[in-house]
C-alpha positions, -999 to +999 in steps of 0.1 A: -236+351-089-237+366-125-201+366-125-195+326-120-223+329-151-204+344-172-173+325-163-189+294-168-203+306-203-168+319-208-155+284-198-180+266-225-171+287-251-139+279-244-132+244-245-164+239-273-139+261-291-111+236-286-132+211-295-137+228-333-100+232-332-090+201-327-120+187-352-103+213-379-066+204-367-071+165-371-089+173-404-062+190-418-037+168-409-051+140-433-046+166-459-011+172-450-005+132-442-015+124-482+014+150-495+032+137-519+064+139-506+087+114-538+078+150-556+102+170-535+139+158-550+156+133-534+190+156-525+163+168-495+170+152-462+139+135-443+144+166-419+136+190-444+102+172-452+098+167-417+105+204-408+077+217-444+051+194-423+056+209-393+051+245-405+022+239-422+006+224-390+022+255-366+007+278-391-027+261-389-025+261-353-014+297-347-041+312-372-071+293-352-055+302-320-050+335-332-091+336-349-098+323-307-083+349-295-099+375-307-132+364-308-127+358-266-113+392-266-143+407-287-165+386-261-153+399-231-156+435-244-188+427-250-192+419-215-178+445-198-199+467-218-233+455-206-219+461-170 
């Protein structure tokens, strides 16, 4: 029985912190969506511009997936500690 607790607490943490990164995510991508992207010189190819964009959001993505990460990982230390 405390198990399936702490799995379902495990479970809310989880996709309430999904939730927060998707908030953050869409957030940010109105910042990145109002670039000014006449200031980069023409001789750049829409696939550069396309492929800046698309760093910017993988490296917003991997450092809140990364933040997750360890705060589950701190959590289930945590956890296994008080057993």
């Amino acid at each position: 029985m405390f198990l399936t607790i702490i799995e379902i607490i495990l479970w809310l943490i989880l996709i309430s912190s999904s939730g927060i990164i998707i908030f953050v995510l869409i957030s940010k991508f109105s910042l990145v969506a109002n670039l000014d992207l006449e200031k980069i010189p023409k001789e750049k190819t829409i696939k550069t511009k396309k492929q800046l964009l698309q760093k910017r959001l993988y490296k917003t993505i991997n450092e809140q997936i990364f933040s997750l990460k360890n705060k589950l990982i701190a959590l289930k230390n945590k956890l296994k500690k008080r057993q």
